[in-house]
C-alpha positions in Angstrom: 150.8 -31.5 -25.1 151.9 -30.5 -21.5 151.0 -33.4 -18.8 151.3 -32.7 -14.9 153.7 -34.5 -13.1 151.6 -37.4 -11.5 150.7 -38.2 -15.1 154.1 -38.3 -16.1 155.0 -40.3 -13.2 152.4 -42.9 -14.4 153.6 -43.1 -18.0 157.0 -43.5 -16.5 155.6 -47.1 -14.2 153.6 -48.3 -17.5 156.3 -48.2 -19.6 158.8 -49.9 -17.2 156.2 -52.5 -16.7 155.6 -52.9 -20.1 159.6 -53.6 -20.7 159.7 -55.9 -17.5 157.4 -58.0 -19.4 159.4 -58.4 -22.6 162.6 -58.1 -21.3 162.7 -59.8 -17.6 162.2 -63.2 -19.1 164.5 -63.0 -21.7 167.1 -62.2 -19.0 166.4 -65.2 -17.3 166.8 -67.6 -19.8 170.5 -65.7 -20.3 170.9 -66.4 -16.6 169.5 -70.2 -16.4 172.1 -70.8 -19.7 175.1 -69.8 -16.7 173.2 -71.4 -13.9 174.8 -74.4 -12.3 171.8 -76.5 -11.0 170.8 -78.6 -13.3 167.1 -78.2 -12.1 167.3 -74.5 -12.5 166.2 -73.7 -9.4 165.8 -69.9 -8.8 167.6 -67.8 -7.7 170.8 -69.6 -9.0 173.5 -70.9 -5.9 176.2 -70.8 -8.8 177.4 -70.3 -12.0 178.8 -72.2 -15.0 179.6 -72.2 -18.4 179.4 -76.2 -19.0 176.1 -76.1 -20.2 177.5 -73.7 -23.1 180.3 -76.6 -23.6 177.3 -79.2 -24.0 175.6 -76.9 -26.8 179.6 -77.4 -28.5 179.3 -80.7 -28.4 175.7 -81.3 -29.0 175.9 -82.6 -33.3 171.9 -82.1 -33.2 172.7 -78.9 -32.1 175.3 -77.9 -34.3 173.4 -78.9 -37.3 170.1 -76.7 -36.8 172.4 -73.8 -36.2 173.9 -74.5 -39.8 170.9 -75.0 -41.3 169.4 -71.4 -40.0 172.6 -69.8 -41.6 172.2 -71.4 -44.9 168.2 -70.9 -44.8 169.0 -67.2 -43.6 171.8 -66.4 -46.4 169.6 -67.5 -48.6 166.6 -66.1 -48.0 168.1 -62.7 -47.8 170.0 -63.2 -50.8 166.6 -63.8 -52.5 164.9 -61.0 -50.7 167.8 -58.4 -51.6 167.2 -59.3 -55.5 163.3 -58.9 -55.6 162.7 -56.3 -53.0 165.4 -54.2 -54.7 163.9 -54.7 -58.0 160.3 -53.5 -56.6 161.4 -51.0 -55.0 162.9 -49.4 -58.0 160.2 -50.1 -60.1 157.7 -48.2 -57.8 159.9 -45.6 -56.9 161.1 -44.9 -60.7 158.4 -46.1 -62.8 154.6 -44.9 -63.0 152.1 -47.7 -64.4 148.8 -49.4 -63.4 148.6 -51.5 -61.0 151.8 -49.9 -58.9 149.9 -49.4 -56.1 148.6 -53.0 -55.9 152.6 -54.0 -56.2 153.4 -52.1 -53.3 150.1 -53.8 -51.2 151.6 -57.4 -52.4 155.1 -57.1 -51.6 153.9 -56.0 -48.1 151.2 -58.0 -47.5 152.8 -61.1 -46.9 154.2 -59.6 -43.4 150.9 -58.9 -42.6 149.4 -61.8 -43.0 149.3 -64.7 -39.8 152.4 -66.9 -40.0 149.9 -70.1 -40.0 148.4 -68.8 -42.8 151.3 -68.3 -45.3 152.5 -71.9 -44.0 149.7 -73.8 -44.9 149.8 -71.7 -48.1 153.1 -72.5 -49.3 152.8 -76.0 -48.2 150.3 -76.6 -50.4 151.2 -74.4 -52.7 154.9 -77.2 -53.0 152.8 -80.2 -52.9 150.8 -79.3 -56.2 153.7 -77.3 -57.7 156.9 -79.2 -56.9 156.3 -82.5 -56.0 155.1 -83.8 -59.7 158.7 -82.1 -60.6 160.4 -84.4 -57.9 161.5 -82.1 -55.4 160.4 -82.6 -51.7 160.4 -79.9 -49.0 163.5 -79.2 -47.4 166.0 -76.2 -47.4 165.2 -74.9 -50.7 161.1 -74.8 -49.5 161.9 -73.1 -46.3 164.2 -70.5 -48.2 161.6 -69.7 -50.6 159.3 -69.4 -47.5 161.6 -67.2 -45.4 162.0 -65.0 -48.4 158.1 -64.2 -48.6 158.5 -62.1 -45.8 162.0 -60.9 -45.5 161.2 -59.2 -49.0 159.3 -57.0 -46.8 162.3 -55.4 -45.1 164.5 -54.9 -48.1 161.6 -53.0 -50.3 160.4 -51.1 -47.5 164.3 -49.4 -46.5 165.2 -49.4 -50.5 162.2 -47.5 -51.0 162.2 -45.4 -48.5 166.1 -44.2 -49.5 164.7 -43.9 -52.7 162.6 -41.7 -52.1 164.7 -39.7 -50.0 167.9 -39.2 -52.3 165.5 -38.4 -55.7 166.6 -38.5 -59.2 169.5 -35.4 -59.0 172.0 -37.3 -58.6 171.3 -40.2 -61.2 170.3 -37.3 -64.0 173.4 -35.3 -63.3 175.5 -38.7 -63.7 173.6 -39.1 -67.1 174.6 -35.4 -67.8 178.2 -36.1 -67.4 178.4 -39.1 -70.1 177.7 -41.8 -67.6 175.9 -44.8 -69.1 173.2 -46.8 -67.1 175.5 -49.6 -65.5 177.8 -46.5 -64.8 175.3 -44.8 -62.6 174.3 -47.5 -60.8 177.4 -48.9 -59.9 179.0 -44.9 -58.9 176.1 -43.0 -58.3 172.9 -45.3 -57.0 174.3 -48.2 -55.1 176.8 -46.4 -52.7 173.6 -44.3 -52.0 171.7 -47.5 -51.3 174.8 -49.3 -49.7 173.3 -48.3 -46.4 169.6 -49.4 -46.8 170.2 -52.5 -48.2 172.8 -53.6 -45.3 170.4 -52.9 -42.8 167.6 -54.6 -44.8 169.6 -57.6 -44.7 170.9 -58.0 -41.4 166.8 -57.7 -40.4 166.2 -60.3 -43.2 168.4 -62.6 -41.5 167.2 -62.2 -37.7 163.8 -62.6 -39.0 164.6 -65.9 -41.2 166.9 -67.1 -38.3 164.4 -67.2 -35.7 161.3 -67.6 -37.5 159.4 -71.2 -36.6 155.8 -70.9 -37.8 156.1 -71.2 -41.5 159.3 -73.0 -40.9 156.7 -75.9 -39.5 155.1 -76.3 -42.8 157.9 -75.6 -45.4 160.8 -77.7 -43.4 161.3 -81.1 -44.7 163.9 -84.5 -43.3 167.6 -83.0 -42.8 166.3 -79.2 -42.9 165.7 -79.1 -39.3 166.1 -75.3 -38.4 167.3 -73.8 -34.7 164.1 -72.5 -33.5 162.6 -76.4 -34.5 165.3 -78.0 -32.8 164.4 -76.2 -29.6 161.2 -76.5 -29.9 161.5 -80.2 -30.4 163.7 -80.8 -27.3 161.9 -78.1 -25.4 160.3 -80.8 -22.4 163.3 -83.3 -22.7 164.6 -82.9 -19.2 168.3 -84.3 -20.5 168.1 -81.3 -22.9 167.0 -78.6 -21.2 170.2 -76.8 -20.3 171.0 -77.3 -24.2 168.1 -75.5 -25.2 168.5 -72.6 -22.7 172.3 -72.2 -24.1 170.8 -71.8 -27.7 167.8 -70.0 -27.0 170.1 -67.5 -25.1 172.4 -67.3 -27.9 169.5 -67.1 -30.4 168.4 -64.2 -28.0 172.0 -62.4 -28.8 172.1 -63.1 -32.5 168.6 -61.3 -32.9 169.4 -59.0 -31.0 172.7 -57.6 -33.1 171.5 -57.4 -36.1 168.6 -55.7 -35.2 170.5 -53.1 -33.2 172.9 -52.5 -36.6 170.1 -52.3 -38.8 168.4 -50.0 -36.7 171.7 -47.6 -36.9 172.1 -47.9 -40.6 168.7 -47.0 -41.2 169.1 -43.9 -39.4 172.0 -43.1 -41.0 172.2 -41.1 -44.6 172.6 -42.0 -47.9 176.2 -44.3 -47.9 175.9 -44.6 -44.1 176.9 -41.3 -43.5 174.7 -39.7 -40.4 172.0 -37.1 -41.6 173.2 -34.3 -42.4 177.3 -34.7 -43.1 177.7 -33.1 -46.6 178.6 -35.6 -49.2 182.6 -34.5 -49.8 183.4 -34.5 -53.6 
């Protein structure tokens, strides 16, 4: 489709407004972490980097940040068993139902945040309370891993589907048993797919707040509660821009490297380099 210039020119404005939207307010809560008055007045008369010292020494703080790695690692670690598993069985196997799999491995995702909360909350109170065990970081792992599944099955699949059965059947050919092929053969094809799937898991479990609220219990106080919590406490404000700027940073990489890996081929080569023997 050709378009004339002066339509050009206005896709050009609506997408740079559209980005201004999303982006210009994330820079300036990376700005107001720097900026000196403690009033955040605008535009800022100087910078610092005591605010960032505060976050240091801040033990609330320290501890939701913990708690998001250890609900994150594990949450992915879940995710990268089941959605691997899934994946293989939907991309290797044909049976009833396999459609339907595929639709509930994915659908949790899709569904509203609120929604798969209230779920799972109740879903802990009937199921694991008569066994003794409260909510608290094992409830919001096993809620974080509901939808970070999602990412793993999806770039599994997809490489899957990509790098066929040749390789494994040739393998096979050659005397290799099954754990043989797996190990030499299908895993450094999915090496790739899986790390990318992963490091997406993790931004999504380590800034995720809305199912958080309903599967967090005493002492499992994530990052993205904690700031929420001390969001209108005037003595903590500076604290909370530090960490929502450096939660805005530790999205933001593993994002980026996912997004490279799942762009790259089979092994994490770049499409297209011939696989050297």
């Amino acid at each position: 489709m050709t378009l004339s210039p002066a339509a050009r020119t206005v896709l050009r404005i609506v997408m740079v407004l559209g980005l201004a939207v999303v982006y210009v307010p994330l820079l300036v809560v990376l700005i107001n972490s720097v900026n000196a008055d403690k009033t955040f007045g605008w535009p800022p008369t100087d910078l610092t980097g005591r605010w960032w010292a505060h976050a240091l020494d801040n033990p609330g703080a320290r501890q939701a940040v913990w708690t998001s790695v250890k609900a994150g690692v594990g949450a992915t670690a879940a995710a990268m068993i089941l959605g691997t598993m899934a994946a293989f069985a939907v991309a290797r196997y044909r049976f009833f139902g396999r459609e339907t799999v595929s639709l509930v491995v994915v659908l949790p995702i899709a569904l509203p945040g609120i929604v798969t909360g209230i779920a799972l909350s109740n879903a802990f109170q009937v199921v694991l309370e008569p066994l003794g065990i409260g909510l608290g970081l094992f409830t919001v792992i096993v809620g974080h891993a509901t939808f970070c599944v999602v990412t793993i099955y999806n770039n599994v699949l997809a490489r899957l589907r990509r790098t066929g059965t040749s390789l494994e059947e040739a393998s096979a050919d050659l005397g290799a048993d099954t754990f043989q092929t797996f190990l030499y053969v299908t895993l450094p094809n999915l090496r790739s797919a899986l790390l990318a799937g992963g490091l997406l898991s993790f931004a999504l479990s380590f800034d995720e707040i809305i199912v958080t609220t309903f599967t967090a219990g005493p002492g499992s106080q994530t990052l993205p509660i904690w700031i929420f919590d001390n969001l209108f406490r005037p003595n903590q404000a500076p604290v909370v821009n530090v960490l929502a700027a450096a939660l805005i940073v530790l999205s933001i990489i593993p994002i980026y490297v996912a997004q490279r890996l799942s762009n790259a081929g089979p092994g994490g080569r770049p499409p297209g380099t011939p696989v050297s023997g």
